[in-house]
N, CA, C and O atoms as a Tripos MOL2 file, in Angstrom:
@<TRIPOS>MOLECULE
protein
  296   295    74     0     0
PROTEIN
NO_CHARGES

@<TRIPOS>ATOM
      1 N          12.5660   -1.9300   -0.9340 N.3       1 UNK1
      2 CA         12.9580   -2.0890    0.4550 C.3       1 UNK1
      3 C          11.7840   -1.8010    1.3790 C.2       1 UNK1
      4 O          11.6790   -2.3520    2.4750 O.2       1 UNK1
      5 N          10.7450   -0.7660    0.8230 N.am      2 UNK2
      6 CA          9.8590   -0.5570    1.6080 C.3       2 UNK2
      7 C           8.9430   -1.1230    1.4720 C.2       2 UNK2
      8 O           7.9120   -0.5070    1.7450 O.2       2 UNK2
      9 N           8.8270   -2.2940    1.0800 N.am      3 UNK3
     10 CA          7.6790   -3.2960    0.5030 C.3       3 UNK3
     11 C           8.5190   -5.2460    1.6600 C.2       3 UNK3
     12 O           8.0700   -6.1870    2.3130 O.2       3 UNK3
     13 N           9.5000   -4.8560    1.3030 N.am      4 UNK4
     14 CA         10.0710   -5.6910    2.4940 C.3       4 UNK4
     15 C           9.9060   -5.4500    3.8190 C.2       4 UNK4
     16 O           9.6040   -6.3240    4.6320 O.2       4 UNK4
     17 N          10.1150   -4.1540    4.1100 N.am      5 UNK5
     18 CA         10.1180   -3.4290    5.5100 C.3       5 UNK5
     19 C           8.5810   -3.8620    6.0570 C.2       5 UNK5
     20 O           8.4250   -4.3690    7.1670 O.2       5 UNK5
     21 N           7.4240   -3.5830    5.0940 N.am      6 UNK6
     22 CA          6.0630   -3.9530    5.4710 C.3       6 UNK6
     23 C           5.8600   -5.2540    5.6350 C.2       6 UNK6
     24 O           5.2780   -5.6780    6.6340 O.2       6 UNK6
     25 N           6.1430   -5.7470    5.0370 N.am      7 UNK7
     26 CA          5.9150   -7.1870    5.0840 C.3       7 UNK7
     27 C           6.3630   -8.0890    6.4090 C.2       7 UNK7
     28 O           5.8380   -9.1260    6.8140 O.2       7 UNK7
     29 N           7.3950   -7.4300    6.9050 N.am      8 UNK8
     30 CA          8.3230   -8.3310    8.1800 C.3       8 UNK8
     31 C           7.2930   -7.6020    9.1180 C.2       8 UNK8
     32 O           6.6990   -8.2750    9.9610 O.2       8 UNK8
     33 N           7.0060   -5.9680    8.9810 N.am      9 UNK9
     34 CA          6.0200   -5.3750   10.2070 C.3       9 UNK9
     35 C           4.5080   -6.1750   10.4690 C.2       9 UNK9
     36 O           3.8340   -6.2710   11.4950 O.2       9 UNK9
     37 N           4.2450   -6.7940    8.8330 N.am     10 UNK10
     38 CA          2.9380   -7.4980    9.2280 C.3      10 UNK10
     39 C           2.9510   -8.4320   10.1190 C.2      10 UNK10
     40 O           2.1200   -8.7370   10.9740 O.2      10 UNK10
     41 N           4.2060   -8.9660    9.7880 N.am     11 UNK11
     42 CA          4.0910  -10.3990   11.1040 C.3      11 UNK11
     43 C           4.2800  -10.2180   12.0930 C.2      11 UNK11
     44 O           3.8450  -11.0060   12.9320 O.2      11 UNK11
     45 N           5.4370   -8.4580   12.6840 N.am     12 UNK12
     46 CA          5.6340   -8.6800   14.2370 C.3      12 UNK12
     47 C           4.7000   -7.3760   15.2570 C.2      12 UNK12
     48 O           4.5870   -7.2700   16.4780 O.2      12 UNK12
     49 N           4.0240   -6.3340   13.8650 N.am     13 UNK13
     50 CA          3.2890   -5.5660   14.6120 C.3      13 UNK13
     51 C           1.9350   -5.2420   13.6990 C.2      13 UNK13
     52 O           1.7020   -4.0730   13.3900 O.2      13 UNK13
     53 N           1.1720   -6.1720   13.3340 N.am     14 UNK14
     54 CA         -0.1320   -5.5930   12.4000 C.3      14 UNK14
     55 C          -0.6220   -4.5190   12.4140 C.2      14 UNK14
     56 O          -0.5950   -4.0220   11.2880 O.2      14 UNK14
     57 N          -1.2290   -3.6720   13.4120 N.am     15 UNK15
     58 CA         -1.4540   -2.7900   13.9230 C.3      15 UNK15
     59 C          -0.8950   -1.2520   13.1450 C.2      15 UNK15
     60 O          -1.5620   -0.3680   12.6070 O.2      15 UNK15
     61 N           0.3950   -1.3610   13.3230 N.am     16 UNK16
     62 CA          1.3250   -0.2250   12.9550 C.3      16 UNK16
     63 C           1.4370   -0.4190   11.2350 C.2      16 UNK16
     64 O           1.1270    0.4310   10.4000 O.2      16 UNK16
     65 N           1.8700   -1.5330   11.0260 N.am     17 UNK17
     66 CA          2.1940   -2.1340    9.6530 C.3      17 UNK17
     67 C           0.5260   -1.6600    8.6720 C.2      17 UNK17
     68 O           0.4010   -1.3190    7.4960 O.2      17 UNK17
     69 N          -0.2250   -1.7850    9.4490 N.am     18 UNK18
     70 CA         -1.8580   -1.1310    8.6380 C.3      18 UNK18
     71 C          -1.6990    0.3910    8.3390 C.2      18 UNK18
     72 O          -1.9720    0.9780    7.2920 O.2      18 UNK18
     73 N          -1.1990    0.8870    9.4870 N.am     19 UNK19
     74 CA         -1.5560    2.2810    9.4360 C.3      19 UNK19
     75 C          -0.1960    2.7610    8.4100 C.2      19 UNK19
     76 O          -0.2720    3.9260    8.0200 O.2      19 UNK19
     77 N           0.8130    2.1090    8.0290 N.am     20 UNK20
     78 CA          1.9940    2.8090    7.4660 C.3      20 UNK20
     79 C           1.1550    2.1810    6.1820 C.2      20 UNK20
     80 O           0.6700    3.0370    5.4420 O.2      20 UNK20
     81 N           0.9990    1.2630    5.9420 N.am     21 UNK21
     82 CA          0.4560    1.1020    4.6220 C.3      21 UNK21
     83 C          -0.3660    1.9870    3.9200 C.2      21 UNK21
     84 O          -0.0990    2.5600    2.8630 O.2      21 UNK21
     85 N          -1.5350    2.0650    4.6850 N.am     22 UNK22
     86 CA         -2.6640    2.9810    4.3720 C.3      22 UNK22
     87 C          -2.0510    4.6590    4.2150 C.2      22 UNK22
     88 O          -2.5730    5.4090    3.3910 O.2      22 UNK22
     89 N          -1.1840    5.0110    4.8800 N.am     23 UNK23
     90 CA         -0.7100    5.6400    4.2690 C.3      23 UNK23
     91 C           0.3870    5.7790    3.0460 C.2      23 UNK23
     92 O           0.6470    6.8690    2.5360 O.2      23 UNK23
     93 N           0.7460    5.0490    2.8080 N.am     24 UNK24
     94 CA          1.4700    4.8900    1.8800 C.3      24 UNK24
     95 C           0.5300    4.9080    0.4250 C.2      24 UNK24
     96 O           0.5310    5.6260   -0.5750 O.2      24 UNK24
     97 N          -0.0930    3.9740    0.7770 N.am     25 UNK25
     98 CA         -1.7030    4.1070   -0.5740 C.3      25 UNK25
     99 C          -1.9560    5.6260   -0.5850 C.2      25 UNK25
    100 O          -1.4810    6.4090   -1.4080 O.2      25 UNK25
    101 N          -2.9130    5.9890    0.6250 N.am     26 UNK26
    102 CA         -3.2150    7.7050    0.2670 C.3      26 UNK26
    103 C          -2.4540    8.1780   -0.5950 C.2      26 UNK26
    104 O          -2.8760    8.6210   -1.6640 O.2      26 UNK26
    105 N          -0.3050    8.1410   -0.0190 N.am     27 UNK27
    106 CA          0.5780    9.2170   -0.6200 C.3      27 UNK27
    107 C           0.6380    8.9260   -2.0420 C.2      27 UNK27
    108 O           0.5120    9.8250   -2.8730 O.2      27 UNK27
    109 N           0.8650    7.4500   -2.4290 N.am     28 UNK28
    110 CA          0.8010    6.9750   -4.1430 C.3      28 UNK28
    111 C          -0.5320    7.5850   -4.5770 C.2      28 UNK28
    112 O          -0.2950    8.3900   -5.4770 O.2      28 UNK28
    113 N          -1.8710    7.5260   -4.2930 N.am     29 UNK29
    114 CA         -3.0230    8.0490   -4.9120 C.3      29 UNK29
    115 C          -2.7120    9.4110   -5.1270 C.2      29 UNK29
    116 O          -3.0540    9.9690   -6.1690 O.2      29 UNK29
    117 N          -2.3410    9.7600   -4.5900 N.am     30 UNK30
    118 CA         -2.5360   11.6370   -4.6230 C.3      30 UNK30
    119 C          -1.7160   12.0340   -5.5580 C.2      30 UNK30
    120 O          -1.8190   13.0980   -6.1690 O.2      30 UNK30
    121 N          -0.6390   10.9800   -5.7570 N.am     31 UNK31
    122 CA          1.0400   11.1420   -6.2070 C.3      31 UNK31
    123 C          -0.2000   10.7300   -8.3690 C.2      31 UNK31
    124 O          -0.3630   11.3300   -9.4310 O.2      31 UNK31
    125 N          -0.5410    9.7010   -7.8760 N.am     32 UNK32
    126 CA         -1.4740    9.0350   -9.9400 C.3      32 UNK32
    127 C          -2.0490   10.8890   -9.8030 C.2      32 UNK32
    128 O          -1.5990   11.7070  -10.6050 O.2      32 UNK32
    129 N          -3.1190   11.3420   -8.6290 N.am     33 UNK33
    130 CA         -3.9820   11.9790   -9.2460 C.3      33 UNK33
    131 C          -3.3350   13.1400   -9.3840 C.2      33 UNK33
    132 O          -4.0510   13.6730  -10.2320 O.2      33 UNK33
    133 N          -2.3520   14.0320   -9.1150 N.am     34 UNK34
    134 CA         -1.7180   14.7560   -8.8350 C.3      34 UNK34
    135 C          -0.9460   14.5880  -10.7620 C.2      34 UNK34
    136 O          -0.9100   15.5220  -11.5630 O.2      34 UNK34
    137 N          -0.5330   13.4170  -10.9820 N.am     35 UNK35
    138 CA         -0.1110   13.0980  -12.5990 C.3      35 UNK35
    139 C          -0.6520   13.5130  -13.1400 C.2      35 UNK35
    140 O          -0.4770   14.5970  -13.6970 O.2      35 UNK35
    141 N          -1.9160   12.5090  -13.2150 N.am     36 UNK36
    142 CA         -3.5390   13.3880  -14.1130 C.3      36 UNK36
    143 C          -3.9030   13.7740  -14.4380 C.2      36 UNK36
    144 O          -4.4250   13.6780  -15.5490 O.2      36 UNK36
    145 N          -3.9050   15.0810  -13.1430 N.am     37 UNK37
    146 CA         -4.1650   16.7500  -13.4390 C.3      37 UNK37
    147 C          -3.1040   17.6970  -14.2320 C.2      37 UNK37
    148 O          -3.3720   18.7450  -14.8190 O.2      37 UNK37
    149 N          -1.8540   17.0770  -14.1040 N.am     38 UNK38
    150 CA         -0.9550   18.3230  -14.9310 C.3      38 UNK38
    151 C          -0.6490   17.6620  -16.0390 C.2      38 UNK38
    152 O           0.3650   18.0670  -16.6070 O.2      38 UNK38
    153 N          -1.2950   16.6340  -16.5990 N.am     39 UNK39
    154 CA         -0.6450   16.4150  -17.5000 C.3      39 UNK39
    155 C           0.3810   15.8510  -18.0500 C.2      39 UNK39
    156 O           0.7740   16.1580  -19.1760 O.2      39 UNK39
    157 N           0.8660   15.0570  -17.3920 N.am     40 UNK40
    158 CA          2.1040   14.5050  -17.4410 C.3      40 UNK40
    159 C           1.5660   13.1000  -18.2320 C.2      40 UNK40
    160 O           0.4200   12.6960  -18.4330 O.2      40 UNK40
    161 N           3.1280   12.4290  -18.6610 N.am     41 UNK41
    162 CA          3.0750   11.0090  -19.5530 C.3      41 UNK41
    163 C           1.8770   10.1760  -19.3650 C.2      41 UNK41
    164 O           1.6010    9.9660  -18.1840 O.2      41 UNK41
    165 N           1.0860    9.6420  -20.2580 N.am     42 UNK42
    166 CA          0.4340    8.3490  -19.5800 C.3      42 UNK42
    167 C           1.1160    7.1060  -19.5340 C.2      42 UNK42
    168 O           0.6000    6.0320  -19.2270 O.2      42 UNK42
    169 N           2.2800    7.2950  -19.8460 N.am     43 UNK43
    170 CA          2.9580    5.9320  -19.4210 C.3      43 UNK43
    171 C           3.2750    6.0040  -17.6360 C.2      43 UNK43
    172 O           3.1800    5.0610  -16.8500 O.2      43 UNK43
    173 N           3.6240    7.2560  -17.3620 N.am     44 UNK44
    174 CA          4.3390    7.1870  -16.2970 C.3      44 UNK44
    175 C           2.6700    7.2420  -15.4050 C.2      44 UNK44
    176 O           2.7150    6.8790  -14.2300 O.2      44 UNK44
    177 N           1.7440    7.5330  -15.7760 N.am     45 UNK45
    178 CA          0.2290    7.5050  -15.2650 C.3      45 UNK45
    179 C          -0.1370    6.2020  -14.5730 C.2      45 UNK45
    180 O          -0.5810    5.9570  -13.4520 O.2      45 UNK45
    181 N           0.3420    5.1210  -16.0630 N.am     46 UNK46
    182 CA         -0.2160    3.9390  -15.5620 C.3      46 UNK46
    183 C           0.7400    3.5170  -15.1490 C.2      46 UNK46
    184 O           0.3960    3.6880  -13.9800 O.2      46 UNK46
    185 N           2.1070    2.9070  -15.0210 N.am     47 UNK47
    186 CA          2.9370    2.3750  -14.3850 C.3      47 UNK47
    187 C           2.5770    3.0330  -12.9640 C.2      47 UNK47
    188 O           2.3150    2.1400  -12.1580 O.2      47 UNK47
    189 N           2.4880    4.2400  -12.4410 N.am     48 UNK48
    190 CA          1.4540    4.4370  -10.9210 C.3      48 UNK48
    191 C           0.6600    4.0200  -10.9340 C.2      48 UNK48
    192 O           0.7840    2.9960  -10.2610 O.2      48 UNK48
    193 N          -0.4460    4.1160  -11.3680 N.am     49 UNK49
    194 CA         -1.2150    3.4990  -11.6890 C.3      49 UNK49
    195 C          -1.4970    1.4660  -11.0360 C.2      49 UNK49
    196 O          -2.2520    0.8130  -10.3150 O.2      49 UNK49
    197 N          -0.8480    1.3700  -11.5130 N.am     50 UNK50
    198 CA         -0.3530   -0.3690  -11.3190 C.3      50 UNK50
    199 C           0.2690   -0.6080  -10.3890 C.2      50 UNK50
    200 O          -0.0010   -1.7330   -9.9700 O.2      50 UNK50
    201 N           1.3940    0.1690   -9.5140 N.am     51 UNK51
    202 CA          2.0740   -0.0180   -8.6370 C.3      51 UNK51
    203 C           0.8000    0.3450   -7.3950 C.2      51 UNK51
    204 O           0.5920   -0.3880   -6.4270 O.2      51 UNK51
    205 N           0.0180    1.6690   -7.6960 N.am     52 UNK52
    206 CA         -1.3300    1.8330   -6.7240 C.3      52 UNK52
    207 C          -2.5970    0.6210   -6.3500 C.2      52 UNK52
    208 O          -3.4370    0.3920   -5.4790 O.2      52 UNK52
    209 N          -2.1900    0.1650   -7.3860 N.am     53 UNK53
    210 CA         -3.6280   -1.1300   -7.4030 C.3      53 UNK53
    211 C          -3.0010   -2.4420   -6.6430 C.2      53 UNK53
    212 O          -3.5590   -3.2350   -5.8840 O.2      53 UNK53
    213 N          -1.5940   -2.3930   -7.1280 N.am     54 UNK54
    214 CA         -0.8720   -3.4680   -6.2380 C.3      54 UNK54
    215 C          -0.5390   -3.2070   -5.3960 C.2      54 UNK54
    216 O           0.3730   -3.9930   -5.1410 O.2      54 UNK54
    217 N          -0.7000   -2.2130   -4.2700 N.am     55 UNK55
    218 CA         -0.4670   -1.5880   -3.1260 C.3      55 UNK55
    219 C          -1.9330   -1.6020   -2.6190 C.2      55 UNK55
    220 O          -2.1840   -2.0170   -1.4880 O.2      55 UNK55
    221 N          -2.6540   -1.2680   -3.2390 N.am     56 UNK56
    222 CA         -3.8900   -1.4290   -2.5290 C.3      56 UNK56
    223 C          -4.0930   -2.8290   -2.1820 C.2      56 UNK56
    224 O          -4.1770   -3.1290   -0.9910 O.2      56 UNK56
    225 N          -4.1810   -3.7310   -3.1020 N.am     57 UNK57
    226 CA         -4.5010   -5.2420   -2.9800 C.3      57 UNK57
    227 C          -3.3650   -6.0330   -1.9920 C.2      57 UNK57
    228 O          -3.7090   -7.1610   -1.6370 O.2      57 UNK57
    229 N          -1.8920   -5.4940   -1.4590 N.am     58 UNK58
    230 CA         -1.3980   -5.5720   -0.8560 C.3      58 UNK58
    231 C          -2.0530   -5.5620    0.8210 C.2      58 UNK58
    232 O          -2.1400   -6.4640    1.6550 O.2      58 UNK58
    233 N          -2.5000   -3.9230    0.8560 N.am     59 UNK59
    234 CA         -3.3650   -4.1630    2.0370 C.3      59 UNK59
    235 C          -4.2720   -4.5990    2.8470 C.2      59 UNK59
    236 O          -4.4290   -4.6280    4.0680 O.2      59 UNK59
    237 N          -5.1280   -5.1030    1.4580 N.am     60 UNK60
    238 CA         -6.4810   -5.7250    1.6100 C.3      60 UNK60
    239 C          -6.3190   -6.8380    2.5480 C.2      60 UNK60
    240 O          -6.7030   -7.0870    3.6910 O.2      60 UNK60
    241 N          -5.0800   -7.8510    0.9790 N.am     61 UNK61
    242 CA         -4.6950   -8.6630    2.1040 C.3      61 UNK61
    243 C          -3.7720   -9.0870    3.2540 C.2      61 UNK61
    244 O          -3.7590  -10.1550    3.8660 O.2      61 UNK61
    245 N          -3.1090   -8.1510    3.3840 N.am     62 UNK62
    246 CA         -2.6220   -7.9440    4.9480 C.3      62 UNK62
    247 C          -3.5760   -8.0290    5.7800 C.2      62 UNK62
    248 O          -3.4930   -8.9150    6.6300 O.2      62 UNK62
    249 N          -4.6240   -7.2300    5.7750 N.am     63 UNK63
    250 CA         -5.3920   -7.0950    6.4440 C.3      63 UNK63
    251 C          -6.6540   -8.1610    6.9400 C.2      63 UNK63
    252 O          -7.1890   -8.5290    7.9850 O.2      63 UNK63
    253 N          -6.7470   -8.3870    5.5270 N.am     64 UNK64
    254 CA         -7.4350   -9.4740    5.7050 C.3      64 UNK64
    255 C          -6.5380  -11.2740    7.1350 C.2      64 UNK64
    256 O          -7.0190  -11.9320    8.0580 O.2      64 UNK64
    257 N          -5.5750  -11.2520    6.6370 N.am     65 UNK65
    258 CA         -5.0840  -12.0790    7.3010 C.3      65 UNK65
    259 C          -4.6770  -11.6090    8.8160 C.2      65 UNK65
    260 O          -4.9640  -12.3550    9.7510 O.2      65 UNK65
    261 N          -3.9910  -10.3410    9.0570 N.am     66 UNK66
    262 CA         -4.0190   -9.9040   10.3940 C.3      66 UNK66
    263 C          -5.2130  -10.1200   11.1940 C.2      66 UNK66
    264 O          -5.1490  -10.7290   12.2620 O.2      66 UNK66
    265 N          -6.6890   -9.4840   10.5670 N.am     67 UNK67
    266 CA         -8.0500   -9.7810   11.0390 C.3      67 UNK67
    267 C          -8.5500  -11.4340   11.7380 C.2      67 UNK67
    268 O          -9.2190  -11.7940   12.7060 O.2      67 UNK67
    269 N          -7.8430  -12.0770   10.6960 N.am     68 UNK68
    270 CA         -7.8850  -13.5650   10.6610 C.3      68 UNK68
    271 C          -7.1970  -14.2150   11.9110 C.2      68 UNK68
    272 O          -7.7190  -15.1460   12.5250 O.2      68 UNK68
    273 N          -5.8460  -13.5940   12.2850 N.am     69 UNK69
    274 CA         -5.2740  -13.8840   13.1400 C.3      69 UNK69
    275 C          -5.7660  -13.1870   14.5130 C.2      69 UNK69
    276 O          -5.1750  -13.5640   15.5250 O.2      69 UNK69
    277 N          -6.5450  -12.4380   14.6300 N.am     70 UNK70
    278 CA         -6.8670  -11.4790   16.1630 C.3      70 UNK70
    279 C          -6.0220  -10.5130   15.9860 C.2      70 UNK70
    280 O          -5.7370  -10.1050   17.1120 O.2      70 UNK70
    281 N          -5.2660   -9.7110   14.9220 N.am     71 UNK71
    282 CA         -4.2840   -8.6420   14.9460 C.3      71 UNK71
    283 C          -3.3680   -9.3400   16.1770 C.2      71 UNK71
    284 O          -3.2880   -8.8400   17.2990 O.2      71 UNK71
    285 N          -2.8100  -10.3670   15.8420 N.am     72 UNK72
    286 CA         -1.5700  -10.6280   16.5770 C.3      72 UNK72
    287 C          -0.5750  -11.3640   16.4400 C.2      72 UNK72
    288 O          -0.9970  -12.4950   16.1970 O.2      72 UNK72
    289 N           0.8420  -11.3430   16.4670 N.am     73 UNK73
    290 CA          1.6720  -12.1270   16.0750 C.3      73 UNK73
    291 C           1.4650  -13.3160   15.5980 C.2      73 UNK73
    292 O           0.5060  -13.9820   15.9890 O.2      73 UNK73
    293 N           2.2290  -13.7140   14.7880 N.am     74 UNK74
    294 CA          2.2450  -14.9550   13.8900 C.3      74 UNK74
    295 C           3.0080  -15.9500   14.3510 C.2      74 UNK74
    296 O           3.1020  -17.0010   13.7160 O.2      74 UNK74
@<TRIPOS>BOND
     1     1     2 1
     2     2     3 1
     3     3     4 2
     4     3     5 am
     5     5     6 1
     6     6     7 1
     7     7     8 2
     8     7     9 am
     9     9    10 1
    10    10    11 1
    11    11    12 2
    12    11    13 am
    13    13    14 1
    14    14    15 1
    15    15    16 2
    16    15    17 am
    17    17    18 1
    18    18    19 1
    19    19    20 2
    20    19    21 am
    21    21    22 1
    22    22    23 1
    23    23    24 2
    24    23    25 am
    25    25    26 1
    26    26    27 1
    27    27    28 2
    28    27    29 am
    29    29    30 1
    30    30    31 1
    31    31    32 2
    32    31    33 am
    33    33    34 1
    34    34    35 1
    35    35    36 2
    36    35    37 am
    37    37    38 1
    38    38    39 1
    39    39    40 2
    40    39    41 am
    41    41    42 1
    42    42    43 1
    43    43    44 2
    44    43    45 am
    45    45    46 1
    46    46    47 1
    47    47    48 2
    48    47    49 am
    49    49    50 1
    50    50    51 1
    51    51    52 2
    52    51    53 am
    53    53    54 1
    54    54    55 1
    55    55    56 2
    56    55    57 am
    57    57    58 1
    58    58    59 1
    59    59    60 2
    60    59    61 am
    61    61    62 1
    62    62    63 1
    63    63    64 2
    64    63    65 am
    65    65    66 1
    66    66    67 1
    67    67    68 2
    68    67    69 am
    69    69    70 1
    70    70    71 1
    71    71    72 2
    72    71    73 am
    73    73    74 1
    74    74    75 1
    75    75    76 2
    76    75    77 am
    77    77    78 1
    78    78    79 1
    79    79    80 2
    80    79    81 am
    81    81    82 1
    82    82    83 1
    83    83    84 2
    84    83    85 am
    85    85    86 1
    86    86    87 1
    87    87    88 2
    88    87    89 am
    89    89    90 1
    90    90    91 1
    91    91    92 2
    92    91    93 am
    93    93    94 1
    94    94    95 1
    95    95    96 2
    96    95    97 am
    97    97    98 1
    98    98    99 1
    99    99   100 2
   100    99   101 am
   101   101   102 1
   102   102   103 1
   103   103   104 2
   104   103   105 am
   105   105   106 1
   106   106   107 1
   107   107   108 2
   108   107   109 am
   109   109   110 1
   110   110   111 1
   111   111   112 2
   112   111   113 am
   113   113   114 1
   114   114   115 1
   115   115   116 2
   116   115   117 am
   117   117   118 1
   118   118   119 1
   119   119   120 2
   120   119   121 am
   121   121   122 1
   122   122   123 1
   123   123   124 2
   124   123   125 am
   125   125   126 1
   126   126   127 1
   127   127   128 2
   128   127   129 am
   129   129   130 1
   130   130   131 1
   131   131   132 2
   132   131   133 am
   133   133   134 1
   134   134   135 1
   135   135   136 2
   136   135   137 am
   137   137   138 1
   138   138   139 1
   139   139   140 2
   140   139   141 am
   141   141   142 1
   142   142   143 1
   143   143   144 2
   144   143   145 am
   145   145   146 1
   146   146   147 1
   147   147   148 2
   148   147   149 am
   149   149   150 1
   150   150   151 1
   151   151   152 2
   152   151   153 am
   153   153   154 1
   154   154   155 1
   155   155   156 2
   156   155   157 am
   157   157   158 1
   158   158   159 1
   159   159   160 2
   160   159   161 am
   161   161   162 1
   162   162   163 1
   163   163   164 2
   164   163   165 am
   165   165   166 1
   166   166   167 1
   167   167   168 2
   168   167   169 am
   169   169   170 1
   170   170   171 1
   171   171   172 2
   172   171   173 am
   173   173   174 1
   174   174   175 1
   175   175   176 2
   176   175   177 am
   177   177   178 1
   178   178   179 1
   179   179   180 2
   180   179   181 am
   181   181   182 1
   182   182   183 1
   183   183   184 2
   184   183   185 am
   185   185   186 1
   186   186   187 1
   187   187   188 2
   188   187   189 am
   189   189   190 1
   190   190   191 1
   191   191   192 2
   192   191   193 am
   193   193   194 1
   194   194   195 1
   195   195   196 2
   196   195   197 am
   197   197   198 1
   198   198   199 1
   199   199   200 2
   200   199   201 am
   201   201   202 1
   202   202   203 1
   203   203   204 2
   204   203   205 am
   205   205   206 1
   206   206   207 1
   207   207   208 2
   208   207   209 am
   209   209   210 1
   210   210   211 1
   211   211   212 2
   212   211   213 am
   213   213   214 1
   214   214   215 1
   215   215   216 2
   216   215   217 am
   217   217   218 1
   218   218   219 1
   219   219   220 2
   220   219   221 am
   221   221   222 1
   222   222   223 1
   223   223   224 2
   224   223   225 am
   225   225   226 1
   226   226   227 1
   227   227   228 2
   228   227   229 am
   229   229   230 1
   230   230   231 1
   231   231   232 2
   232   231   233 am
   233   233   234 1
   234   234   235 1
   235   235   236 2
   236   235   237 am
   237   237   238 1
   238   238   239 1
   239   239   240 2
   240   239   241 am
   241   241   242 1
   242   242   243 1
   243   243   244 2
   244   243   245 am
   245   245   246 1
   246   246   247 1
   247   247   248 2
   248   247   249 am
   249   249   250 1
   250   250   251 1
   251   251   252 2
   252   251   253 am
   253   253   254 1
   254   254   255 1
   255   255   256 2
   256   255   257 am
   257   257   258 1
   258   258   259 1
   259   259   260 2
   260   259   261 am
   261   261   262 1
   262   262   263 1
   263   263   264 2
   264   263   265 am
   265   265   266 1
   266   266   267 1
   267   267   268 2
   268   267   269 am
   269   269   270 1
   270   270   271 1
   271   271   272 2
   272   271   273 am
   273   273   274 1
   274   274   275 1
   275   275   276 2
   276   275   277 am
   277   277   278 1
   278   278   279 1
   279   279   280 2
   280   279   281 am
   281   281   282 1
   282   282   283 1
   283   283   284 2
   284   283   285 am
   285   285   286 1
   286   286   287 1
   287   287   288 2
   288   287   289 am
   289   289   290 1
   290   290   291 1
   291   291   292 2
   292   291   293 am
   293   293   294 1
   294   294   295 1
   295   295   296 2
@<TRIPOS>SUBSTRUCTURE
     1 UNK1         2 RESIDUE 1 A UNK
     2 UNK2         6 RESIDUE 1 A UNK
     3 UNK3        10 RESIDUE 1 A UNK
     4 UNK4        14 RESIDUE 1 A UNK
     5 UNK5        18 RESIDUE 1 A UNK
     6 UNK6        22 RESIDUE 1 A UNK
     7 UNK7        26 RESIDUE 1 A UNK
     8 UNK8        30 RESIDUE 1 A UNK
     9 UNK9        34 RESIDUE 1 A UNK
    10 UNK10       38 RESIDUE 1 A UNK
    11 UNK11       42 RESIDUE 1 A UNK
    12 UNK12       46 RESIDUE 1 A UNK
    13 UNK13       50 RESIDUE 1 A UNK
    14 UNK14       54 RESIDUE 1 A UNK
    15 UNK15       58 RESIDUE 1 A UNK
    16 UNK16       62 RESIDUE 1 A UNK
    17 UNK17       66 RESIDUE 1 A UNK
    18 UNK18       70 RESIDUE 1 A UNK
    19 UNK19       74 RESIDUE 1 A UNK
    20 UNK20       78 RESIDUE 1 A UNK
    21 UNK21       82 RESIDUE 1 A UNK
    22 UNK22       86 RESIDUE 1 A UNK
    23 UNK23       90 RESIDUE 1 A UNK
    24 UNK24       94 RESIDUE 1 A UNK
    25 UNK25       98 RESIDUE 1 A UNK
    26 UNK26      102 RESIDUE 1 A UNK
    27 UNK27      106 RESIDUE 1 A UNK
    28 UNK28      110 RESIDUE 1 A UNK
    29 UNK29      114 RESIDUE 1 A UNK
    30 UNK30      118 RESIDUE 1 A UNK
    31 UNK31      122 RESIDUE 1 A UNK
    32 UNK32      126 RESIDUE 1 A UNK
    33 UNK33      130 RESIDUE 1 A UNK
    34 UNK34      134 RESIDUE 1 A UNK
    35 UNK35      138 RESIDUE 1 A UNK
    36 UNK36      142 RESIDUE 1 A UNK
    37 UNK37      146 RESIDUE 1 A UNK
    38 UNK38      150 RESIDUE 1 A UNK
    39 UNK39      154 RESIDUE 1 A UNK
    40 UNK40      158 RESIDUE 1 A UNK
    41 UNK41      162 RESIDUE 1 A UNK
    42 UNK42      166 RESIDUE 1 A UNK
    43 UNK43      170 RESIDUE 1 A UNK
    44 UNK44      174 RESIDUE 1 A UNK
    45 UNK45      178 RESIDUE 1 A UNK
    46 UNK46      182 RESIDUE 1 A UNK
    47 UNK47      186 RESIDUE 1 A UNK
    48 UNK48      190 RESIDUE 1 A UNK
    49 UNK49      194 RESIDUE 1 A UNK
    50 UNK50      198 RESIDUE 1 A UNK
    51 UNK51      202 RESIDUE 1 A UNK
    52 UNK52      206 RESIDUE 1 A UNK
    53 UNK53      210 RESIDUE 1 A UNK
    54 UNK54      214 RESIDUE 1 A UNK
    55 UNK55      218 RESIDUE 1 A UNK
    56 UNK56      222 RESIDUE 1 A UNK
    57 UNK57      226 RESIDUE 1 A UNK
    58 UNK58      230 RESIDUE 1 A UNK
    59 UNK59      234 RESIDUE 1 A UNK
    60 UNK60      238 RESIDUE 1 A UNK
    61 UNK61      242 RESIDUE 1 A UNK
    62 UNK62      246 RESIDUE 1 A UNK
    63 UNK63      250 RESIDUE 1 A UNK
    64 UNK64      254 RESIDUE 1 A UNK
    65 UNK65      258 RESIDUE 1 A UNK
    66 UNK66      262 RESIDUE 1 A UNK
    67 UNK67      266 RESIDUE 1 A UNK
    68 UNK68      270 RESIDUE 1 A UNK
    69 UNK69      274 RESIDUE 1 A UNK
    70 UNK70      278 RESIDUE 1 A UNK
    71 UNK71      282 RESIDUE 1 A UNK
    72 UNK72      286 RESIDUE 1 A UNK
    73 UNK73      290 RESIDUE 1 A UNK
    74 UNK74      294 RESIDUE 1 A UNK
């Protein structure tokens, strides 16, 4: 739902929709490295893991296309 929620924000507010993303990346990173360190499953490592990389590449290109547009409605 929160991958929908971003997606509708990219088109009607880029701006905001960047900054919730980017945080959202930080909270998943901290959430893999935070795994890492105690030890926990490496299954459950990389399945974060993967959901982090596709969240990152998510933003890139959001971003990339908001940039494209002048950060403004679509």
């Amino acid at each position: 739902m929160g991958g929908v929620a971003l997606s509708r924000l990219w088109d009607t507010n880029p701006r905001v929709a960047f900054v919730l993303h980017l945080l959202a990346c930080i909270a998943l990173g901290l959430l893999v490295v935070v795994f890492i360190f105690e030890r926990y499953s490496w299954v459950t490592i990389v399945f974060l893991a993967i959901f982090f990389v596709t969240d990152v590449g998510a933003l890139i290109l959001g971003t990339i296309d908001a940039a494209q547009r002048g950060w403004t409605r679509s």
